[in-house]
VOGU-3710 file (C-alpha; in Angstrom, 3 decimals, decimal comma):
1> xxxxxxxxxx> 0,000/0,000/0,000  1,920/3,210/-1,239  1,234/6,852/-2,271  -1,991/7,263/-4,011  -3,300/3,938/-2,352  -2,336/4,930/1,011  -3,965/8,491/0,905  -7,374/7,349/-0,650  -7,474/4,484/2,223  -6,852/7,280/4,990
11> xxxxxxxxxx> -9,350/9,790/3,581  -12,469/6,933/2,918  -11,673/5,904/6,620  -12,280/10,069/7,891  -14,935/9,873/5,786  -16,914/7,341/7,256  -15,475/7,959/10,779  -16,460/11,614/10,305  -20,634/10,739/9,329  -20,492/8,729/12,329
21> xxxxxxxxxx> -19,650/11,553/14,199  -21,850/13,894/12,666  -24,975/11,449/13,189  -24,192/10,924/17,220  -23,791/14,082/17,677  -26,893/15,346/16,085  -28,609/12,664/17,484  -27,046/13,642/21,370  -27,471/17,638/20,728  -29,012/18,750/24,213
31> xxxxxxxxxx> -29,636/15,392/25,805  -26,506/15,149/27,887  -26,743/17,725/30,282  -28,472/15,522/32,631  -27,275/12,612/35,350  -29,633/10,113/33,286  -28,976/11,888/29,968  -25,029/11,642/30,647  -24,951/8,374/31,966  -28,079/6,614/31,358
41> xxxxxxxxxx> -29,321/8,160/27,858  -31,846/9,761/29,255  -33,089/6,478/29,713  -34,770/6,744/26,566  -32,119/3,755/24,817  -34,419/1,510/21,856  -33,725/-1,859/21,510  -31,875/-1,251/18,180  -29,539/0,791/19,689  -29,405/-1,532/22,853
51> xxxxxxxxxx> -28,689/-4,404/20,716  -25,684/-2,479/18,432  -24,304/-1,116/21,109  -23,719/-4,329/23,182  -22,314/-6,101/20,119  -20,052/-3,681/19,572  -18,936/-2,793/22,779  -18,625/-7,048/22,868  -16,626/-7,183/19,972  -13,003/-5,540/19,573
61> xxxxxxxxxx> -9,969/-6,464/17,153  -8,928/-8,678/19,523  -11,709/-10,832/18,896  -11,457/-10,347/15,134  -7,950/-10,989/14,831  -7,755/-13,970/17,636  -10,799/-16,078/16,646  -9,873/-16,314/13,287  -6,179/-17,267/14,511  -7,740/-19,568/16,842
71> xxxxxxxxxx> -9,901/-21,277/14,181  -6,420/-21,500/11,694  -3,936/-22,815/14,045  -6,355/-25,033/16,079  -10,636/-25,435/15,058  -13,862/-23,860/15,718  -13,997/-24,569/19,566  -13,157/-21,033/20,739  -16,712/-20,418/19,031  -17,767/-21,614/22,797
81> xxxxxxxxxx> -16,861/-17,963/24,253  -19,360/-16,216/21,883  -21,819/-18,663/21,109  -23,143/-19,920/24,362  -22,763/-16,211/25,223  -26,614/-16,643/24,211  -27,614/-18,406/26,738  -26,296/-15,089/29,185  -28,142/-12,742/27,590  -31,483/-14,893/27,936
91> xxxxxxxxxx> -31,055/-14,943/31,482  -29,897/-11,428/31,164  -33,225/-10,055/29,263  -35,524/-12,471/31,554  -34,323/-12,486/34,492  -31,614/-9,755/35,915  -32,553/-6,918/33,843  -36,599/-6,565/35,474  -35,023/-6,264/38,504  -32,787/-3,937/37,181
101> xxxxxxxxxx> -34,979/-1,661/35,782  -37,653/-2,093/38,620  -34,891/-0,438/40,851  -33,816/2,221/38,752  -30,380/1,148/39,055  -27,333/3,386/37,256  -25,191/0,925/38,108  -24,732/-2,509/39,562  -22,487/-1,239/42,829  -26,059/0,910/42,951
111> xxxxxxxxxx> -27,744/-2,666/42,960  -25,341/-4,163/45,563  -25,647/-1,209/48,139  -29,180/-1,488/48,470  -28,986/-4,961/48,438  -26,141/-5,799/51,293  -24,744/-2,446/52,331  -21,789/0,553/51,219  -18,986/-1,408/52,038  -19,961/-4,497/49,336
121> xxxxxxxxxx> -20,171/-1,751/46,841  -17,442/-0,046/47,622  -15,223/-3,072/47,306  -17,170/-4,070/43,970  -16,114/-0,753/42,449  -12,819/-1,357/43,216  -12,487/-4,731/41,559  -14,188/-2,995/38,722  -12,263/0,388/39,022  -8,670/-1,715/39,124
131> xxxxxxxxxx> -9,688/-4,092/36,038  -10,967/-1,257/34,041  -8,075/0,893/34,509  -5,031/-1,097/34,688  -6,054/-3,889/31,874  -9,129/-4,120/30,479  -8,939/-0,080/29,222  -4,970/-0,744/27,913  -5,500/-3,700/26,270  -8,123/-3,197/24,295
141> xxxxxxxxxx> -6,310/0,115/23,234  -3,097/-1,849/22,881  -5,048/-4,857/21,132  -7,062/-2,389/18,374  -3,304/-0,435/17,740  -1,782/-3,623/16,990  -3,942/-5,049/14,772  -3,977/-1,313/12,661  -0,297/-1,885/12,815  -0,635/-4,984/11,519
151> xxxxxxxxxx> -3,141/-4,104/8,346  -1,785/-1,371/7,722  2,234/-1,373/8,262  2,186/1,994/10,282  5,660/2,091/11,114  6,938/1,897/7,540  4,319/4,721/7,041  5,722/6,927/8,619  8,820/5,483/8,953  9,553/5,069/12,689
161> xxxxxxxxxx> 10,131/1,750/14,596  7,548/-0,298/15,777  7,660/0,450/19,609  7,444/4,488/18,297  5,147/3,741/15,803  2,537/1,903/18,318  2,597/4,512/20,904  1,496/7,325/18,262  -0,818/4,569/17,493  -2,640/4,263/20,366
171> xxxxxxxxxx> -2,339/7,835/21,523  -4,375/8,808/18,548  -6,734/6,098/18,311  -7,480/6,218/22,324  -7,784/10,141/21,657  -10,569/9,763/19,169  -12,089/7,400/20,671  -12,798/9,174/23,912  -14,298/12,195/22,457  -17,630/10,209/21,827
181> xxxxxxxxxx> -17,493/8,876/25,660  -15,928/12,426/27,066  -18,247/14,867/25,176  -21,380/12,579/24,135  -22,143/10,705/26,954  -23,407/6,977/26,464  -25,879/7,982/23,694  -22,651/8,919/21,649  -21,205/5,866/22,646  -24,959/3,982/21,728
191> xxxxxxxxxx> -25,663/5,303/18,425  -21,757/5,162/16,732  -21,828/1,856/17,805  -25,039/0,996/16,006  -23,770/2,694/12,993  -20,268/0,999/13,062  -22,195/-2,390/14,207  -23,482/-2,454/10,294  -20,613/-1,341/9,124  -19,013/-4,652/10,726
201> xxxxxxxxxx> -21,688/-6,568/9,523  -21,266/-5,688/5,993  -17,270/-6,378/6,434  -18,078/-10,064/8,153  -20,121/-10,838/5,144  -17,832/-9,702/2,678  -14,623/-11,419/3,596  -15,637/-14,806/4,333  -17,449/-14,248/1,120  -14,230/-13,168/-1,046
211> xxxxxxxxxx> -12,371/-15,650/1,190  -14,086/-18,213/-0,730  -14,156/-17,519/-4,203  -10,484/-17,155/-3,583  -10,438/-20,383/-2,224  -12,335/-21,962/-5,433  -10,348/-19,754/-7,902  -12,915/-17,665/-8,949  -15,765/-19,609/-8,050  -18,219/-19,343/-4,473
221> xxxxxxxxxx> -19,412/-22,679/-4,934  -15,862/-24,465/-5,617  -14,189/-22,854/-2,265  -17,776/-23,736/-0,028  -16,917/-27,925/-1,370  -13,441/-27,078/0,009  -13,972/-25,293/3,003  -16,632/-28,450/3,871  -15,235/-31,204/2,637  -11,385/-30,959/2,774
231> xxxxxxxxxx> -9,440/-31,046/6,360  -12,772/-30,816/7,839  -11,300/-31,397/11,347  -10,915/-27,662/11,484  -14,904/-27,230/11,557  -14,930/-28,586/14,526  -16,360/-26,859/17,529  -16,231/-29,723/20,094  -12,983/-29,018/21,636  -10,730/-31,924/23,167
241> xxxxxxxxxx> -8,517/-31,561/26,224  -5,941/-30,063/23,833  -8,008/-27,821/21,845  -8,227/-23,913/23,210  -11,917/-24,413/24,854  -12,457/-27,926/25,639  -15,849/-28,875/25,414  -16,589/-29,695/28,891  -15,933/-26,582/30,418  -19,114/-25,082/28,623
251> xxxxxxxxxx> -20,958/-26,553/30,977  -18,992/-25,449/33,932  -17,041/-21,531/34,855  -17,954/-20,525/31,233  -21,615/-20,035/31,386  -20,528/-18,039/34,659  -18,276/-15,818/32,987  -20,574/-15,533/30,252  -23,001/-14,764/32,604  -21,045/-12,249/35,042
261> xxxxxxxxxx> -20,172/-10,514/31,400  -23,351/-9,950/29,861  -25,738/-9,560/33,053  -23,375/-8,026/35,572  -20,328/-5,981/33,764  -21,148/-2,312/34,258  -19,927/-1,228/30,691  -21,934/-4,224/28,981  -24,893/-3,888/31,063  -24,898/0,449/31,436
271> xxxxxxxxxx> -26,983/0,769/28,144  -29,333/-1,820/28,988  -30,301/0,515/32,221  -31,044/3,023/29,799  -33,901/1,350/27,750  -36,846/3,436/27,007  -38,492/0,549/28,716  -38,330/-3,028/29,541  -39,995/-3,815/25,892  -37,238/-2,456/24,369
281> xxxxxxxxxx> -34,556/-4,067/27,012  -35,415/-7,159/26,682  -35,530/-6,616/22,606  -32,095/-5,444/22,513  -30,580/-7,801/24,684  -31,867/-11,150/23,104  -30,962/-9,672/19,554  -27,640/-8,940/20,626  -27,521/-12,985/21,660  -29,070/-13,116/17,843
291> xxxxxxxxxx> -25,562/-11,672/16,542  -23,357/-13,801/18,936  -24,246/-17,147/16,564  -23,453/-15,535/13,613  -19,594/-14,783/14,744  -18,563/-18,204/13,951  -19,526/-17,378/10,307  -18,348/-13,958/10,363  -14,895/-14,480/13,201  -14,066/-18,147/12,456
301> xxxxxxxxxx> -14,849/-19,248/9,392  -11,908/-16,671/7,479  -9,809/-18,250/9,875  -10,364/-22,191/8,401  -10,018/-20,192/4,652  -7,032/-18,895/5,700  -6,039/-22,360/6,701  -6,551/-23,457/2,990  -4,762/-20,493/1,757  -1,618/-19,938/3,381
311> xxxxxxxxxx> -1,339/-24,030/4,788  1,703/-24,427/3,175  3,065/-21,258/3,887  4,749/-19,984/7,199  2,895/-17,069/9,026  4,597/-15,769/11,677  2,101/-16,213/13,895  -1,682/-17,551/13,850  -3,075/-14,222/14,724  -1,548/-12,646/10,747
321> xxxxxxxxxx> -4,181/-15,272/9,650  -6,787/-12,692/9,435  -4,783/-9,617/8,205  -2,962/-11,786/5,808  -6,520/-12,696/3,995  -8,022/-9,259/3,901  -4,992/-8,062/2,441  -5,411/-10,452/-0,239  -9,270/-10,911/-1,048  -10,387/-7,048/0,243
331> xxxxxxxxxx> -10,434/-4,877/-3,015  -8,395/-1,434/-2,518  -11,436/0,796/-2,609  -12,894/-1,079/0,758  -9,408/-0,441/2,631  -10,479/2,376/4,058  -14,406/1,198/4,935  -12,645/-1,948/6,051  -9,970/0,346/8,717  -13,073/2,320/9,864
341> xxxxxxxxxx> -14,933/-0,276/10,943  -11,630/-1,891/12,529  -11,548/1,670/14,475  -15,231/1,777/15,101  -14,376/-2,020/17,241  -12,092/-0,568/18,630  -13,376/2,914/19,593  -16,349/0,734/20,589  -14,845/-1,253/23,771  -13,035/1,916/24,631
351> xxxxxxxxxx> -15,139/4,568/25,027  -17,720/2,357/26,378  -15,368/1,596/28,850  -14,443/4,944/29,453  -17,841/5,979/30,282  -18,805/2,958/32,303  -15,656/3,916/34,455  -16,371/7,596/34,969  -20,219/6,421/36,118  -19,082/4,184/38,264
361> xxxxxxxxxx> -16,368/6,916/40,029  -19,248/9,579/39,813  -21,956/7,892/41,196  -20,712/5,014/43,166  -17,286/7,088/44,678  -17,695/11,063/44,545  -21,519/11,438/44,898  -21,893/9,559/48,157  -18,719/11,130/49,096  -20,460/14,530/49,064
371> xxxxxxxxxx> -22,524/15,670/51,947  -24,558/18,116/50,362  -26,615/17,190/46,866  -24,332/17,698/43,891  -26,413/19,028/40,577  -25,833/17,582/37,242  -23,919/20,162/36,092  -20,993/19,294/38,529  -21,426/15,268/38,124  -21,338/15,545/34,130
381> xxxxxxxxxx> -17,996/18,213/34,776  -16,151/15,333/37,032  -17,509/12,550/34,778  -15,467/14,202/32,170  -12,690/15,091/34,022  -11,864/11,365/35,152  -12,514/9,766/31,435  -9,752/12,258/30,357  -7,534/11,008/33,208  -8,374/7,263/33,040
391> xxxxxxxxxx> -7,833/7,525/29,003  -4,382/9,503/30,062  -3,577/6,678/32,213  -4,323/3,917/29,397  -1,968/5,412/26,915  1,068/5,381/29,486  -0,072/1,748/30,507  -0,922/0,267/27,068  2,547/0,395/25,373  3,744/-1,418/28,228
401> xxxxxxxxxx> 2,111/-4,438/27,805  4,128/-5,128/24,288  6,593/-6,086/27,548  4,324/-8,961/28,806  6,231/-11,744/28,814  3,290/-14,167/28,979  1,108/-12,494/26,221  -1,561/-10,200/26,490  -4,303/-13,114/26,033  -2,690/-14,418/29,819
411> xxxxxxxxxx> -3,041/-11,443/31,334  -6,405/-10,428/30,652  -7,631/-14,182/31,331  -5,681/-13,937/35,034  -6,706/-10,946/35,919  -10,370/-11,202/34,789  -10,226/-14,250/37,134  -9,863/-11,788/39,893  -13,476/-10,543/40,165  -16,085/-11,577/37,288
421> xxxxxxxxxx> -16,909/-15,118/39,753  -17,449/-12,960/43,047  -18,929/-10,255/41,348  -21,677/-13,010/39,890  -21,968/-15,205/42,583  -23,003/-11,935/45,329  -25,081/-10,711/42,517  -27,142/-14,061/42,403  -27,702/-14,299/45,946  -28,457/-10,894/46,226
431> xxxxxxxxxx> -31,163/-11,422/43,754  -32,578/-14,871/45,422  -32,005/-14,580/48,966  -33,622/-12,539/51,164  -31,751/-13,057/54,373  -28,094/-13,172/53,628  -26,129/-10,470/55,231  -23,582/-7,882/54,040  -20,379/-10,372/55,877  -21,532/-13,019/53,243
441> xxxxxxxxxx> -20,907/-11,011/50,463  -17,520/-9,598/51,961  -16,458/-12,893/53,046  -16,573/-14,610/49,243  -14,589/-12,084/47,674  -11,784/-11,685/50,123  -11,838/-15,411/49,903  -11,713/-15,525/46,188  -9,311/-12,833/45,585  -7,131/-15,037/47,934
451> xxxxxxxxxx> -7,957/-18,622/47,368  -7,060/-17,357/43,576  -4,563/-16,131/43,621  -3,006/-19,244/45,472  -4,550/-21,356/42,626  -2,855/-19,254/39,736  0,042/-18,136/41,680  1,527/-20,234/44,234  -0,355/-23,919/43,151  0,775/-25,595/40,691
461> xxxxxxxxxx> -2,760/-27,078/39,880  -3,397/-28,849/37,119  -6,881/-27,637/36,229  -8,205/-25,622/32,988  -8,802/-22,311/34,438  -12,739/-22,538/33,556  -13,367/-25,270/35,745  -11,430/-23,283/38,491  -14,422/-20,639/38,017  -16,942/-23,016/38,582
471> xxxxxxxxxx> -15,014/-24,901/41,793  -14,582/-21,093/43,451  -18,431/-20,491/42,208  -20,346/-23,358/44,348  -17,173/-22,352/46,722  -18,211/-19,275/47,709  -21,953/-19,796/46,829  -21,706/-22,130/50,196  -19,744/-19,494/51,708  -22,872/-17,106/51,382
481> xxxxxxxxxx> -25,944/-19,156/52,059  -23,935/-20,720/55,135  -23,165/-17,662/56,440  -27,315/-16,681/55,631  -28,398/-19,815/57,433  -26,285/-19,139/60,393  -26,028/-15,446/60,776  -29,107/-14,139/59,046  -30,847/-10,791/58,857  -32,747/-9,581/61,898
491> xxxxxxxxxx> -35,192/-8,144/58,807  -35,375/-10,063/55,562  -34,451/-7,953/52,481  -37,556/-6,460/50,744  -36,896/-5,182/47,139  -37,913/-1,173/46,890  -39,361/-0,648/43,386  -38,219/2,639/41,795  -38,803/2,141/38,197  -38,499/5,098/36,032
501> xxxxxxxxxx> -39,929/3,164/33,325  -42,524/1,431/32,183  -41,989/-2,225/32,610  -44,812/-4,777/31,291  -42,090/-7,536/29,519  -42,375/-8,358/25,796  -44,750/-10,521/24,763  -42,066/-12,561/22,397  -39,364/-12,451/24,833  -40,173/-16,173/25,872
511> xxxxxxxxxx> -40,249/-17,389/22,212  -37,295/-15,296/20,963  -35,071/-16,976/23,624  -36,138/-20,441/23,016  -35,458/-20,136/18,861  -31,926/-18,215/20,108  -31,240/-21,476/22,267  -32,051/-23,657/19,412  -30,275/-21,987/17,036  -26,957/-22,611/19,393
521> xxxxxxxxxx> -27,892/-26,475/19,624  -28,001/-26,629/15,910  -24,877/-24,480/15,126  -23,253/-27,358/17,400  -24,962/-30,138/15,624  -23,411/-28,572/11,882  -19,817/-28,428/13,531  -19,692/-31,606/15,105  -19,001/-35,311/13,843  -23,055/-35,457/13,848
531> xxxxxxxxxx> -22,284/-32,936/10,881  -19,926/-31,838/8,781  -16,614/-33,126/10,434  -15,996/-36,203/9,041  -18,783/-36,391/6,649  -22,439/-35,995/7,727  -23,818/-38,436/9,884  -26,726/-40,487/9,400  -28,063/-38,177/12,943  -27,844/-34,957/11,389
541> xxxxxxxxxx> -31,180/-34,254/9,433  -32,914/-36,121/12,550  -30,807/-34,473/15,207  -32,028/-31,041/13,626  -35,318/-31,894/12,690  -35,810/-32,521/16,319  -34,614/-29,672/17,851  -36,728/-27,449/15,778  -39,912/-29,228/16,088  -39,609/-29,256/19,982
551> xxxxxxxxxx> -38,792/-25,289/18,937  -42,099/-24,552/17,126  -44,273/-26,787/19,914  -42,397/-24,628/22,928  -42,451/-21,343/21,136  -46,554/-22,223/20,341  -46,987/-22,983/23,987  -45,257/-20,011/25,348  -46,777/-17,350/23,572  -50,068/-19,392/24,547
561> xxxxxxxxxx> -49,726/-19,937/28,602  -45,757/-18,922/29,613  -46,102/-15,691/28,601  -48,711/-15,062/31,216  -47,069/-16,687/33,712  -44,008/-15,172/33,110  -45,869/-11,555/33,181  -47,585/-12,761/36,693  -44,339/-14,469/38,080  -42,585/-10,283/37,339
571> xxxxxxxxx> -45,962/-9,072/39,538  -44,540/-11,094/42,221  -41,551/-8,595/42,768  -43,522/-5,555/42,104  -41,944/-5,057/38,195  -44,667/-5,299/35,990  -47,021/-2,886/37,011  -46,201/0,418/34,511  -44,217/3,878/35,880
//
C-alpha cells in the first residue's frame, strides 16, 4: 500500500469515521446535560440501539484478529466464548434486567448497596475500578493499535520503529475514541456503535465471502466444497482436552463468565439501564444474543479459509491469519471502509469503557462522598474530568504491555479471574435470597481474591482455568448461604421498586429466547461429527429436525400460557405494574 493507495485508504476511513460523528452528535445535541442523559441516555435507549451497542462494545480487534487465529492454528472450539454467550443474555433479558430496571439502578455497585450495604459496593467498584483501569482499558487500546499496525504497516508509514510507531498509534486512536465517551455521553457511545455495528456486519459478510471464491479460484461454490469437505477437522467446535476451549468446560465456569459478562459488567450492562423501557430491554438484549451465533460465520470461518490459503506457507504467527486474507481478497477501494470499521471495534470497547468507568467513580465514589446534593452540572464536569484522566492513564499503561512476557491473552484471562466469579456469585444471591447479610458477600470475595490467587500463583494445579471458576463459584456460593443460614438478617431484604420506566415484559421475549437457544444447539450439531466433520452423519437431518420441532411446539406454547405466567411471576416482585 503506497502513495496514491495509502492516501485514498486514509481519507475513505475520515470519511466514514467523520458521518459517524456527525450522526451521534446530532442525534445527542441537548440530551446530555443531565445525570440520566449523561450516563443513562436519558433512559430513553431503543432496543436497536441496545442491541448495536452491546455487540459492539462485545466485539473488539482482539476478537477479530484472535478467533480467526484460533480457528487456523487449532478449530472452531473457541466459538464456545461467543456462542453460548446466548444463553447469558437470555437470562440477562428475563431475568436480571426486570429487577434492574424495577430499581432504577445506574449501576450494579447501585444494585449491591441497596442490596447488602456501602462497604460491598465499595469493594465491587474497586475490583471494577482496578480491572478497568489497569487492563481491560490498555488492552483493548493496545489490542485495536496492533492489529492497525498490523493491516496497515504503520511504522513503515511513517517510517519510525515499531515500539514508536505503536505509541502514536494508540495515543491517537485512544484520543478519538474518547471524544464520543468524554463529550457525548453513552448515547454517543450507543448510536456510533449501532452505525459501526453495520458497518461490521457488511465487512463479516464480505470477507468470508471473497475468502471463498479465492479459495475456489474464482468460483463461491468451488471454495464452499473445500472449506466443507477438505481437512474438515478444522470445523470442529467440540474441543478436546488439547483444543483452546475444551468442550466440557461449557458446561462449567464458562456459562458463569458468560453470565457475570453480559448480566453483571457495568460497561456491557450500562446501556441496557437506559432502555426506554423493559420492551425495548429485553428486545435489545436477546438480539444482541441473535448476533453472537453468527460470529462463527463472520470471526471463524476466514480463519479455516485462511487455513486453505496460506497451509503451506509460514505465518509468523496464527493471529496474521486474518490480516494476511483481507490483504489479499479485500479490493483497494474497501481499505479504508474496512480500517473504519476496525476503528469503530475498537473505539467501541473503549469509550464504552471509558464511560462505564467515569459512572461508576461519579456515582458510586464522589456522589456519596459529598454531603450536600451535587447538581448535574458538577457530576457531568467530574464525569469528564476522570474519562480524560483514566484515558491519560491507558496510553502510558498500554505500550507497556508489548513487555508482557506471557502475552496479552494471559493477562487479561488472570486478571479477569480476579473478580467476574465474586462479582456473579453476590449478585445471584443478592437477587434470590432474602436473608443473607452484608459479611456473606464480603467474606466470598476476600476469599476468592485469595484462594485465587493461590490457585494461579503459588499452586501448581493442574486444572483448565474454567473449571477453576466453577469450583470457586459453588465455593463461595456455600460461603454465602452458610453464612445466611447461620447469621441471618434480623429483617429479611424487601426489594424497593423505583422504576423510572414502564416495565410490562415483551410478549415474544419467551419465544425469541427459546429459537436463540435452538439456534446454538443446531450451530453445534453442523460443527460436530453429527455434521460436517468427518462427513455428515446419518443423525444430522434427525438431530435437527428434532430440535426445531420441539422449537415450534415450545415457542406455540409459550406465547399461549408462559407468557402469562411469566408476566404474573414479574408481579410477584412488584416489576410489571407500569411507571
Amino acid at each position: 500500500m503506497e502513495g496514491m493507495n495509502i492516501t485514498m485508504t486514509l481519507l475513505s476511513c475520515l470519511a466514514f469515521m467523520a458521518l459517524v460523528g456527525y450522526i451521534s452528535y446530532q442525534k445527542t445535541k441537548g440530551e446530555v446535560n443531565t445525570q440520566d442523559g449523561y450516563f443513562l441516555a436519558g433512559r430513553g435507549l431503543t432496543g436497536t440501539f441496545i442491541a448495536g451497542s452491546m455487540i459492539l462494545t462485545n466485539l473488539s480487534a482482539e476478537q477479530l484478529i484472535g478467533l480467526n487465529g484460533s480457528a487456523y492454528g487449532y478449530n472452531l472450539s473457541s466459538m464456545a466464548w461467543e456462542v453460548t454467550a446466548g444463553i447469558s443474555t437470555i437470562i440477562m433479558a428475563l431475568i436480571f434486567l426486570p429487577r434492574y430496571l424495577a430499581g432504577a439502578f445506574s449501576t450494579l455497585p447501585e444494585f449491591l448497596r441497596d442490596r447488602f450495604d456501602d462497604t460491598v459496593r465499595r469493594m465491587t467498584v474497586i475490583l471494577f475500578m482496578v480491572g478497568y483501569c489497569f487492563i481491560t482499558i490498555p488492552s483493548v487500546l493496545y489490542s485495536g493499535s496492533i492489529a492497525v499496525l498490523r493491516l496497515f504497516d504503520v511504522p513503515t508509514l511513517l517510517d519510525m520503529s515499531y515500539q514508536a510507531s505503536l505509541i502514536v498509534t494508540i495515543i491517537i486512536v485512544g484520543s478519538v475514541g474518547a471524544i464520543y465517551a468524554v463529550f457525548g455521553g453513552l448515547k454517543a457511545v450507543a448510536v456510533s456503535d449501532t452505525i459501526n455495528g453495520v458497518g461490521l456486519l457488511i465487512i463479516g459478510i464480505l470477507v468470508p465471502t471473497l475468502g471463498l471464491i479465492a479459495l475456489g479460484d474464482g468460483s463461491f461454490a468451488d471454495g464452499l466444497s473445500t472449506l466443507v469437505n477438505t481437512d474438515t477437522e478444522k470445523l470442529n467446535a467440540i474441543g478436546s482436552e488439547d483444543d483452546p476451549v475444551p468442550f466440557g468446560t461449557i458446561f462449567t465456569g464458562m456459562i458463569l463468565a458468560n453470565l457475570f459478562y453480559w448480566g453483571t459488567n457495568q460497561y456491557v450492562i450500562q446501556r441496557t439501564l437506559g432502555a426506554k423501557n423493559l420492551v425495548e430491554g429485553q428486545k435489545g438484549v436477546l438480539f444482541s444474543g441473535y448476533f453472537k451465533v453468527l460470529v462463527p460465520f463472520m470471526m471463524m470461518i476466514p480463519g479455516v479459509i485462511a487455513y486453505h490459503l496460506y497451509k503451506h506457507e509460514s505465518l509468523q504467527t496464527i493471529d496474521l491469519a486474518y490480516p494476511h486474507l483481507v490483504k489479499d481478497v479485500l479490493p483497494q477501494y474497501l481499505s479504508g471502509f474496512f480500517l473504519a470499521v476496525l476503528l469503530g471495534a475498537v473505539f467501541s470497547s473503549f469509550n464504552s469503557l471509558l464511560n462505564s468507568a467515569a459512572t461508576l467513580f461519579c456515582l458510586d465514589v464522589y456522589k456519596p462522598m459529598k454531603k450536600d446534593k451535587v447538581s448535574d452540572e458538577k457530576l457531568i464536569k467530574v464525569a469528564k474530568i476522570t474519562s480524560i484522566v483514566i484515558a491519560v492513564l491507558s496510553f502510558i499503561t498500554a505500550p507497556l504491555l508489548m513487555f508482557a512476557p506471557e502475552g496479552l491473552w494471559h493477562i487479561i484471562r488472570v486478571f479477569t479471574g480476579f473478580y467476574n466469579i465474586p462479582v456473579i456469585t453476590i449478585v445471584l444471591v443478592g437477587l434470590f435470597t432474602r436473608k443473607v447479610p452484608a459479611l456473606g458477600a464480603k467474606v466470598a470475595i476476600i476469599f476468592h481474591v485469595i484462594a485465587y490467587t493461590l490457585l494461579k500463583f503459588v499452586w501448581d494445579v493442574d486444572i483448565n482455568f474454567i473449571h477453576i471458576y466453577a469450583i470457586l463459584f459453588f465455593i463461595e456460593l456455600a460461603i454465602m448461604l452458610g453464612i445466611g443460614y447461620y447469621k441471618p438478617l434480623a429483617k429479611p431484604w424487601q426489594f424497593t421498586r423505583k422504576a423510572e420506566v414502564n416495565l410490562s415484559p415483551w410478549k415474544y421475549a419467551l419465544p425469541c429466547a427459546i429459537v436463540l437457544v435452538s439456534l446454538i444447539v443446531s450451530l453445534y450439531i453442523v460443527f460436530s461429527p453429527l455434521g460436517l466433520v468427518g462427513g455428515t452423519s446419518v443423525y444430522f437431518v434427525p438431530s435437527l429436525i428434532t430440535v426445531w420441532t420441539l422449537a415450534a411446539l415450545f415457542s406455540w406454547w409459550s406465547v399461549r400460557r408462559w407468557h402469562v405466567r411469566y408476566e404474573n411471576s414479574l408481579a410477584h416482585i412488584g416489576v410489571t405494574k407500569a411507571a
